[in-house]
C-alpha positions as a Python dict, from the first residue, in 0.01 Angstrom:
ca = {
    (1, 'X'): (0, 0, 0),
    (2, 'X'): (109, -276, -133),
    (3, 'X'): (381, -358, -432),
    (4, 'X'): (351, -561, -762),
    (5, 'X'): (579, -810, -587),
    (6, 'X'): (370, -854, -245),
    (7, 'X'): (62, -925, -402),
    (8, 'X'): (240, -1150, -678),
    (9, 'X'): (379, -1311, -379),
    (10, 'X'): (71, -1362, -202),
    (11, 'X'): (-123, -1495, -460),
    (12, 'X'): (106, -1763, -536),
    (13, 'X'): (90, -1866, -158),
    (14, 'X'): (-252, -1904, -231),
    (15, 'X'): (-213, -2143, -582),
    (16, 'X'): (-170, -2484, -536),
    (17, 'X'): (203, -2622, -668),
    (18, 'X'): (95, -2991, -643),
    (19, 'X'): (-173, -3237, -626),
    (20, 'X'): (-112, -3275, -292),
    (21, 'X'): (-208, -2936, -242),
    (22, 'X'): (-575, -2907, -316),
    (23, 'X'): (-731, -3097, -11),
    (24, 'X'): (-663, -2876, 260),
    (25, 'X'): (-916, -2993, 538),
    (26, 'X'): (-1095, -3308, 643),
    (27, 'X'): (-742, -3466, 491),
    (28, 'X'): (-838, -3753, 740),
    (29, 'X'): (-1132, -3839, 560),
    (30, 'X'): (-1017, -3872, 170),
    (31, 'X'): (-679, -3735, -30),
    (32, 'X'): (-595, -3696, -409),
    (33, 'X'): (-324, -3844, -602),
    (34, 'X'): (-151, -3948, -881),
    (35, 'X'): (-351, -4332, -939),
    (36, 'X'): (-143, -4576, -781),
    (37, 'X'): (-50, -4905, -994),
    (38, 'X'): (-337, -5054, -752),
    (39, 'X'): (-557, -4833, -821),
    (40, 'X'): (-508, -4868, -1183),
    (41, 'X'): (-527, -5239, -1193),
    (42, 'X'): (-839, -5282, -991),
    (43, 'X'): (-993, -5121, -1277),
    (44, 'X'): (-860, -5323, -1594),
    (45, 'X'): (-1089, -5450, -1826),
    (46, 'X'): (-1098, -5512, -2205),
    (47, 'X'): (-1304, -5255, -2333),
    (48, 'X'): (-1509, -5334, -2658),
    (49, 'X'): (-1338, -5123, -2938),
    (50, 'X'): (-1640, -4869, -3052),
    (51, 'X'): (-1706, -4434, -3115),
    (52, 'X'): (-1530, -4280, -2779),
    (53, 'X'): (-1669, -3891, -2699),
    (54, 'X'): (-1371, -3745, -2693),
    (55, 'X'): (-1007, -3789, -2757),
    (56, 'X'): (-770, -3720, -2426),
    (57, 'X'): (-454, -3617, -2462),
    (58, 'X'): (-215, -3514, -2181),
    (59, 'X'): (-343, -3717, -1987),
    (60, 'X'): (-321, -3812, -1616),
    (61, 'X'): (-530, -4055, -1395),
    (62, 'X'): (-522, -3911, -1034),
    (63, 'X'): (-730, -4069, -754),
    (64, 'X'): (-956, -3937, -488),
    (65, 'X'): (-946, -4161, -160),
    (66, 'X'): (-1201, -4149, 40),
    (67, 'X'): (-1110, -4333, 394),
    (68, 'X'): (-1509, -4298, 541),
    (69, 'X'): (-1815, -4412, 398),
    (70, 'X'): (-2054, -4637, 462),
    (71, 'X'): (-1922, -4919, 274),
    (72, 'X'): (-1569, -4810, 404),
    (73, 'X'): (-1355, -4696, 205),
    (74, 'X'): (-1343, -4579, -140),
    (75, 'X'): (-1088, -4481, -411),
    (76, 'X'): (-1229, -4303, -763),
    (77, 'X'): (-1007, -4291, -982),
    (78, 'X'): (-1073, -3985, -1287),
    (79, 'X'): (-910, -3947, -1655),
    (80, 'X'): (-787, -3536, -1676),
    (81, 'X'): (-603, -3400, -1927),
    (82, 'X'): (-686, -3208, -2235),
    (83, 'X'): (-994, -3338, -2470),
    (84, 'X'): (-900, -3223, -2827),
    (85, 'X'): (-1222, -3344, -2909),
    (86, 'X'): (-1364, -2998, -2758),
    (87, 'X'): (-975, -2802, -2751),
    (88, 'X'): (-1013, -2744, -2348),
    (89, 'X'): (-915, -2900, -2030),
    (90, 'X'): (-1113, -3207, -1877),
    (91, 'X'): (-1187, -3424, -1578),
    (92, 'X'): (-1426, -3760, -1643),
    (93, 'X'): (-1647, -3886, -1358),
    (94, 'X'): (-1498, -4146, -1192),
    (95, 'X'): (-1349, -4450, -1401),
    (96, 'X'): (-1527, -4789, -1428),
    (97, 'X'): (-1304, -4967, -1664),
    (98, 'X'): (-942, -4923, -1839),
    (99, 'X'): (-782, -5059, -2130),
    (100, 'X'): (-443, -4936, -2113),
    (101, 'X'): (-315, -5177, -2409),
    (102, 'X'): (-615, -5037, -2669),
    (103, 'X'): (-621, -4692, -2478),
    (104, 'X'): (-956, -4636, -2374),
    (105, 'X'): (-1168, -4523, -2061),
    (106, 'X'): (-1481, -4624, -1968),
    (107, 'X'): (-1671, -4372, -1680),
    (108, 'X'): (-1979, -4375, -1452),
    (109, 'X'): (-2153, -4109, -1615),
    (110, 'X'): (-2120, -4390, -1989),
    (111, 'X'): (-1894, -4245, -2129),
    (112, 'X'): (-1617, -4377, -2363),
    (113, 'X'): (-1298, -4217, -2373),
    (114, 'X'): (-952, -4251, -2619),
    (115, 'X'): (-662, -4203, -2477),
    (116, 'X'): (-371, -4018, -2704),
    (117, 'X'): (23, -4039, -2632),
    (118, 'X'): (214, -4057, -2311),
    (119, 'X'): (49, -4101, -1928),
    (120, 'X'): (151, -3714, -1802),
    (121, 'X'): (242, -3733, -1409),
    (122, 'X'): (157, -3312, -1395),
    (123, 'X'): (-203, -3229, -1416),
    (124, 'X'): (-420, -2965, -1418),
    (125, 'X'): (-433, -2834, -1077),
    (126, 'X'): (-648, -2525, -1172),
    (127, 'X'): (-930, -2740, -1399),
    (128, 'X'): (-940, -3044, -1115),
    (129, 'X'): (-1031, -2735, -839),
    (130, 'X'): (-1275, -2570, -1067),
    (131, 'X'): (-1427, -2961, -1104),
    (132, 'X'): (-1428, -3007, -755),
    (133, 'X'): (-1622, -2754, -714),
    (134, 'X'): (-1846, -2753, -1010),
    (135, 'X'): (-1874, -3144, -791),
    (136, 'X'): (-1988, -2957, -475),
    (137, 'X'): (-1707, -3160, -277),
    (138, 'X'): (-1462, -2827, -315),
    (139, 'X'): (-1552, -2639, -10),
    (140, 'X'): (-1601, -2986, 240),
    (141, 'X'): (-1234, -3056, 138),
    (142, 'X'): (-1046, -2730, 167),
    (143, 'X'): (-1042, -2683, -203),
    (144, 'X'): (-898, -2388, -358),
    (145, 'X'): (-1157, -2171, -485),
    (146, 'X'): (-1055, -2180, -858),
    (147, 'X'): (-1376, -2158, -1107),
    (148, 'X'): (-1429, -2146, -1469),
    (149, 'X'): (-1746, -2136, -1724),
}
């Protein structure tokens, strides 16, 4: 039988603590990370001022290397933080253009995002599993199996 304390204990062995944390095999073919300066800067761009979707605040860019493909490598690089736009957490589809000076975001998927106060360096560990997996990339890269509707 176990105690309140065991199973609290176990279940936080099983939580991730840092971004670090989520890919836990095939780490020789991609990582995740806070974006790198480099990362950031390969994807300046003035962005035309216009209607963004949705307002991020809280946000974080973090970046998903991928060392094997068949172009090489790759590095996406993805807005999270918390859209107040629709009051929950968020992860875009990989970035294709930021303004950091005017604060927006272009993405892949066309969007247009705003970007509201301070660059956070702490992001959602929970909402960027449940993404990977909602992604179908979760279980190839050792993913904790966090989900939400």
């Amino acid at each position: 039988m176990t105690t309140d304390r065991s199973l609290k204990d176990a279940l936080e062995k099983l939580l991730p603590k840092s971004i670090d944390d989520l890919i836990t095999i095939n780490r020789e073919l991609a990582s995740l990370r806070i974006a790198t300066g480099e990362d950031i800067n390969n994807l300046k761009s003035v962005i035309p001022v216009q209607e963004p979707v949705a307002t991020i605040s809280r946000w974080c860019l973090i970046s998903l290397d991928i060392s094997k493909t068949k172009d090489g490598r790759a590095v996406l690089v993805c807005l999270t933080g918390y859209n107040t736009t629709h009051k929950t957490s968020w992860m875009t589809s990989p970035i294709t253009g930021i303004d950091l000076d005017a604060g927006l975001v272009t993405t892949y998927s066309g969007s247009l995002y705003r970007l509201d106060g301070d660059r956070i360096d702490e992001p959602d560990l929970f909402y960027i599993c449940a993404t990977l997996h909602r992604w179908g990339v979760g279980d190839a890269l050792g993913v904790p199996s966090i989900y939400f509707e």
